[in-house]
N, C-alpha and C positions, 0 to 999 in steps of 0.2 A: 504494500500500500504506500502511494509516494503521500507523505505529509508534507504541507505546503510550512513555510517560516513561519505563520503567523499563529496556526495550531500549532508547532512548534515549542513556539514560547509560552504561549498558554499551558499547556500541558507540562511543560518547567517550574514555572509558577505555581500551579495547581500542586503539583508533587510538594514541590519546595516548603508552601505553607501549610499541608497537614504532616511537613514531618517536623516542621517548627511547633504544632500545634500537639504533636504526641510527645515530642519531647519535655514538653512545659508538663505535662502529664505524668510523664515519668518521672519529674524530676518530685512532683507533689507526692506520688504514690511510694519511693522512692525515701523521703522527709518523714513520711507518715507510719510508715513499716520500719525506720531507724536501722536501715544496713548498711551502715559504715562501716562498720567490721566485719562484714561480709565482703563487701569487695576488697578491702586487703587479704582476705582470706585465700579468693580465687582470684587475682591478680593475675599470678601466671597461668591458671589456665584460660584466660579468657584472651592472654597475648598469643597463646597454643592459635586458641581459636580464629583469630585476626589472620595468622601466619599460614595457617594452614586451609581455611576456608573458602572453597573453589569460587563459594559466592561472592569472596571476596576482592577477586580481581577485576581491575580496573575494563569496564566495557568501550569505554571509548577507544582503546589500542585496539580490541580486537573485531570494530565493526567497521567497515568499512562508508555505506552511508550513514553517518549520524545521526540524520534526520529521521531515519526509521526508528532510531532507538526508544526515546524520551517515552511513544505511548506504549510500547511493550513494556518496556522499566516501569512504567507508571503503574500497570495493571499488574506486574509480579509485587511490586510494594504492597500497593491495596491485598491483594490476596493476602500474602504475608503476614499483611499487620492485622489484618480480621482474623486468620485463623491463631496469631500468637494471644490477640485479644480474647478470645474465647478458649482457649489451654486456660490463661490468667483464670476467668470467670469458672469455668469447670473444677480446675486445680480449688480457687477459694471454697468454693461453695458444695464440692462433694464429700462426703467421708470416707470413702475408701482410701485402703493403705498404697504406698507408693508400687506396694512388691505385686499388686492386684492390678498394674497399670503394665503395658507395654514398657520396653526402655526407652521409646522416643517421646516417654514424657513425665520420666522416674523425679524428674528437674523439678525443682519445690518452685513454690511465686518468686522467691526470691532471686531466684537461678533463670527464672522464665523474663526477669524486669531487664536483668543484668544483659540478658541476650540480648534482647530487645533493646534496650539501647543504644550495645558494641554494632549493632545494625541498623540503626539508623544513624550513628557517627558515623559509617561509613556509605551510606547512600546518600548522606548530605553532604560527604568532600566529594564524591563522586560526580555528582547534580552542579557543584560549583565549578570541575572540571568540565563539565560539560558546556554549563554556562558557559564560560572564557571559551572554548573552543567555538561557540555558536558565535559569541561576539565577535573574534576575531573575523572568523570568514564574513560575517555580515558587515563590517568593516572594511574590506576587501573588495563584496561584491558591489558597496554602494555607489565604487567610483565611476564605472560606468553600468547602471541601469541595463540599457540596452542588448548591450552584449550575452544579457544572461541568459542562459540553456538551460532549461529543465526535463531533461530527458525520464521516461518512464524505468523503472527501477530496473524491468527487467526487457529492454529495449534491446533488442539482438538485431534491428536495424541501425543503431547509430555506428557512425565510421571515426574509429578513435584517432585519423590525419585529422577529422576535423576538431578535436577534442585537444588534440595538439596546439592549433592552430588557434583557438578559443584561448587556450592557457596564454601563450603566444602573444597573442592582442592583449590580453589584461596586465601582462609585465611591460610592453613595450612603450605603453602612453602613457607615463607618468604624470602625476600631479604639476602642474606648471609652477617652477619656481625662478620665473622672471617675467616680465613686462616687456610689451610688442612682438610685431610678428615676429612668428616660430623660422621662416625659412629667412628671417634676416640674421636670426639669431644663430639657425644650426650653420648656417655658410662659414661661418668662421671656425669651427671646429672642429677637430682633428678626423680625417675617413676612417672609419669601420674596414677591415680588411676580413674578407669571406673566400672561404677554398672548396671547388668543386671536386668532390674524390676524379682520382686519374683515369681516364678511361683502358681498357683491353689493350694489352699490347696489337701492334700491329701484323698485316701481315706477314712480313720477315722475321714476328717472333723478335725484334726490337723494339725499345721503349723508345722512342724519338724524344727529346729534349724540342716540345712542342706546346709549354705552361707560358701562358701569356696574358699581361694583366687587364680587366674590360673596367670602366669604371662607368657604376649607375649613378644618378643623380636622382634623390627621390622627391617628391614633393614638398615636402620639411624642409628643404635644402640640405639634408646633410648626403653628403656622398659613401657610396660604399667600393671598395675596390678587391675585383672577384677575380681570382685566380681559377684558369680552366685550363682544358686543351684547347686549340685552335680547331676540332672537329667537334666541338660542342653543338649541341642545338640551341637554338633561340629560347626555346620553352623552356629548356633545363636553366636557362638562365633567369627567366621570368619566376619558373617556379623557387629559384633558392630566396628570388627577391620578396616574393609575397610569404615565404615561410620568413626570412628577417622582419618584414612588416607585423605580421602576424594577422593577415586579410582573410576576411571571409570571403565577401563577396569580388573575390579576384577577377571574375568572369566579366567586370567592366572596365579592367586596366587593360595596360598593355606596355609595351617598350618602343619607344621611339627612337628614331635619329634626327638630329639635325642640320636643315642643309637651308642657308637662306634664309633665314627667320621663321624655316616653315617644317614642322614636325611630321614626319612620315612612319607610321606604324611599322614596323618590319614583319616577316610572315615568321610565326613558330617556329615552324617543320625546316626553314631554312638552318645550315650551318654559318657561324657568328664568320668566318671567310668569305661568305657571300655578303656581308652587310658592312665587313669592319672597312676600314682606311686602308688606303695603296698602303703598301710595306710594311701591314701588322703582322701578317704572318711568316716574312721573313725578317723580323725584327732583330734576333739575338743570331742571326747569321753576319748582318753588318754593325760589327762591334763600332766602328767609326760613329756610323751613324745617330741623331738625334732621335730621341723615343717619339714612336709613335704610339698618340693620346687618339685611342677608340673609348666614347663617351654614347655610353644611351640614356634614355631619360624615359623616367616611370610616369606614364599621365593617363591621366582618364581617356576610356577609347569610347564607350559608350556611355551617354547621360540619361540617366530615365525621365520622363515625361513628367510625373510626380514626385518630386521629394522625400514624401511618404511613402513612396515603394521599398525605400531603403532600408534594411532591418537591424543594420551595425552602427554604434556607433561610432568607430574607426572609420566605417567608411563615410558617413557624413563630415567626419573632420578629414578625411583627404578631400573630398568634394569642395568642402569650405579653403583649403590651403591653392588648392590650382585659380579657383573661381575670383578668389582674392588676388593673386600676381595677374591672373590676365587681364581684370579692372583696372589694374596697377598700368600693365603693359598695354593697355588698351588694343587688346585683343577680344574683350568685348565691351562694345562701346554700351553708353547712359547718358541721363540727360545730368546735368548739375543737380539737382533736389535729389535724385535717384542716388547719386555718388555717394552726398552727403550723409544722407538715412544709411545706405551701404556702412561709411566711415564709423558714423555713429555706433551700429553696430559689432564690428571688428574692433573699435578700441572697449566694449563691454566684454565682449570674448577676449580680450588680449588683457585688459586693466583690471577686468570687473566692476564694482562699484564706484564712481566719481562723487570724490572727496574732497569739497574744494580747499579746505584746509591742507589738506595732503597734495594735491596736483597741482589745483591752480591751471594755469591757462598751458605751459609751455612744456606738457609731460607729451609730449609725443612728435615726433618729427613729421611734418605733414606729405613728405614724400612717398611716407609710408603707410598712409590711407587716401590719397587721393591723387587723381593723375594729373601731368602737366597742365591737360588743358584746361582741368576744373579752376584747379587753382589760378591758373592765368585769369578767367574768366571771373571769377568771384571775387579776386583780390586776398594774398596773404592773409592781411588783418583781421578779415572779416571770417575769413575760414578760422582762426587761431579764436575769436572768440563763439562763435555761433558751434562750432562741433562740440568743446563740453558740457555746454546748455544741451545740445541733442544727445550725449554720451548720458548727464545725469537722467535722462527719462526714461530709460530700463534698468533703473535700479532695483537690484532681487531679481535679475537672471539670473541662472546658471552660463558657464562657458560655452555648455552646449545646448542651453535655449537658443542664446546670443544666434551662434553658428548655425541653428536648424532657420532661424529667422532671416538669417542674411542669406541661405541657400532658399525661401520660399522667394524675397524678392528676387532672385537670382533668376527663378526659372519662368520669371515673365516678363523678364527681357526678349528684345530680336533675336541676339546673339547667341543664346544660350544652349548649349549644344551643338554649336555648327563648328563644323571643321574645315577651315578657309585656306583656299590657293590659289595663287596669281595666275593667272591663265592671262594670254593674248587675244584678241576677237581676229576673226580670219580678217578682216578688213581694217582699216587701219583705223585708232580712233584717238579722240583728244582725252578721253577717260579711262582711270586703271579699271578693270575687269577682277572681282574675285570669284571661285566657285566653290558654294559653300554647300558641305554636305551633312545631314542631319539623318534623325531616323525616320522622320517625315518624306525626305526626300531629297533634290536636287536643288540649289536656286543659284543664280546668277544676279550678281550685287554690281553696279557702279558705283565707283567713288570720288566724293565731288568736295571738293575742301576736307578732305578727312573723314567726310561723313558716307554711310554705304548706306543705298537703294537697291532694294529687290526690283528687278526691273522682269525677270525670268523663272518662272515654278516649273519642276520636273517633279510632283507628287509618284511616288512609288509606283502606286495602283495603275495611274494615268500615264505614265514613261512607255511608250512602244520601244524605243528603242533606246540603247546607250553601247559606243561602241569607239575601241582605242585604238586606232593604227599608227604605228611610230610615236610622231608628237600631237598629235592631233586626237581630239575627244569631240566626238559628235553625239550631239541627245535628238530625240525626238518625243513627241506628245503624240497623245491617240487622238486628242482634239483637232490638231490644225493640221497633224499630218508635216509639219515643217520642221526641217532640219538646221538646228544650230549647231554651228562647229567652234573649237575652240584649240589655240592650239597650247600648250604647258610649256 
């Protein structure tokens, strides 16, 4: 039976205060019968009995759910203590001699109180270890809510990589102990270095000296630098990056390259040869030469529609860290008011509470919550006083209110989800061209002082064609039947 925490603690409580309540009783009963020289009597055998007492061992070592425990202990106590309470009452109240009695109950009152209490001192240090170990993990679980798993007790479906990977996420997000963004902070700190076991000797039955270094950049900003073979796969390298993360829902990353200011997914199944830089795999051949730096980059590949689709909360804070730099980098554009509100709330998730006594106006660099243009457009000043007026009005977030709140405005933007590249129009024109791709579909943007316009939909369903020869990309619609080409 899985017992939820909250019957949990009840049922601790419950126990707790009728063994405080039998004790106060014994201790009367006890006062009243005057056997104090009775327990020095049997001293040592009642330390026999502690010592040796099977019931006496600690259950929390030997259970592996604890939560199951608390109402089965609860109901061996209650038994317990009713059938020692009525021995008590039989023993008082009958006349028969002891020798007329079975041996399991030769034990006079006095010998029956004596038990009874060395047994409830020891279900009450018990219940207090218990407590402390309930606290501790509930301590533990509260940092992130989200993340928690309750699997059924005797679940022969759950897959213990992902049990892994749970554990994983809950050590790697620790508690924030600094102020401003996370990926300005982890850039300056030292890479994590990761090693992929060596792969099968090769054909010839030789190890080729073929270990060469790949470095990720994750969205935190902190870089990690993974040692592999140069026949590695793509996936095996994804996969070591989301087991360091410790991702659940990995199935919306990916690994990019960068070529141009424009991020290109790489394929899985491809070998890291196929994707790295001229001369990384003959790298430690020319000793002369300068190291070549192969750099990929972990980003979001798919964005869901909903925000609330999302079931981690890991993965809403990588959500919230990419969605953050590309506002930054305006890669996706807002209006000024939109920025703002955005800012306001990044510095609740980065600050928390705005304390004017504590802040004051000048606790955050403004490059780091809003973009060139904004600022240009609203004037320094005016940004430096109006965002901690807007920062104080979610006072009593959480960091991850803050971030679920900044990711809902996030997804009713234009930009939100679309994955943008410069394309050429076959024909020449005075405007840049981007094509921008989503789960929606196709669209084709001009750009006009910095600003982009949909001018062109290629809806999924509605797409007759789409089709790549060399450099050139042509779509077509079911509707017009017309063919737009573009070349890359």
């Amino acid at each position: 039976l899985h017992v939820s925490e909250t019957s949990t603690s009840a049922a601790l409580l419950c126990a707790f205060d009728r063994i405080k309540e039998k004790q106060k009783k014994l201790q009367l009963l006890r006062e009243a019968m005057n056997v104090e020289e009775h327990v020095r009597k049997y001293k040592s055998y009642h330390s026999d009995v502690c010592s040796t007492d099977s019931e006496g061992q600690s259950f929390i070592s030997s259970e592996t759910d604890f939560r199951q425990v608390p109402v089965r202990r609860y109901e061996a106590l209650k038994d317990e203590s009713s059938g020692s309470s009525l021995r008590i009452d039989n023993t008082s109240s009958s006349g028969q001699k002891p020798g007329q009695r079975s041996r399991q109950y030769e034990a006079t009152p006095e010998d029956n109180l004596l038990s009874q209490e060395v047994m409830l001192k020891r279900q009450e240090e018990e219940m207090m270890q218990l407590q402390a170990k309930m606290a501790l993990r509930q301590s533990r679980l509260s940092l992130y809510p989200g993340d928690i798993v309750r699997p059924a007790v005797l679940d022969m479906t759950k897959d213990p990589l992902r049990e892994i990977a749970l554990e994983t996420a809950m050590t790697q997000r620790k508690l924030r102990n600094f102020f401003g963004p996370e990926f300005v902070k982890t850039t300056i700190e030292p890479f994590t270095s990761l090693d992929l076991p060596k792969s099968i000797l090769n054909k010839k039955g030789k190890n080729e000296d073929n270990r060469r270094k790949v470095n990720i950049m994750l969205l935190s900003g902190q870089r990690l630098e993974l040692t592999c073979d140069t026949k590695t796969l793509c996936k095996d390298v994804f996969d070591m990056v989301v087991a360091h993360i410790g991702l659940m829902e990995h199935h919306l990353f990916g690994l990019a390259s960068l070529k141009e200011n424009e991020y290109f997914f790489i394929d899985p199944e491809l070998k890291l040869t196929k994707v790295a830089p001229d001369g990384w795999k003959e790298e430690s051949k020319k000793r002369n030469k300068n190291t070549v730096n192969f750099i990929l980059y972990f980003r979001i590949k798919f964005f869901v529609d909903d925000i609330s689709l999302i079931q981690h909360t890991l993965t809403y804070h990588q959500y919230y860290l990419q969605l953050r730099k590309d506002l930054l980098e305006e890669k996706i554009h807002c209006d000024d008011e939109t920025a703002l509100l955005l800012a306001s709330l990044a510095l609740q998730a980065e600050y928390g509470d705005y304390q004017d006594e504590v802040h004051g106006l000048s606790y955050f660099r403004t490059e780091h919550y809003l973009p060139a243009r904004v600022i240009e457009n609203l004037k320094l000043p005016n940004v430096k006083e109006e965002l901690p007026k807007l920062h104080s009005t979610y006072a009593g977030a959480s960091e991850n209110e803050a971030e679920i709140e900044f990711l809902k405005i996030c997804q009713r933007l234009t930009d939100y989800g679309v994955h943008f590249h410069r394309v050429l129009p076959e024909k020449k024109s005075q405007t840049g061209i981007l094509l921008g791709i989503c789960c929606k579909g196709v669209l084709i943007f001009e750009v006009h002082n910095g600003t982009r316009m949909p001018v062109l939909r290629f809806p999924w369903r509605e797409t007759k064609k789409i089709s790549f020869s060399k450099r050139k990309i042509t779509l077509q619609n079911t509707c017009d039947g017309i063919k737009h080409t573009f070349q890359t």
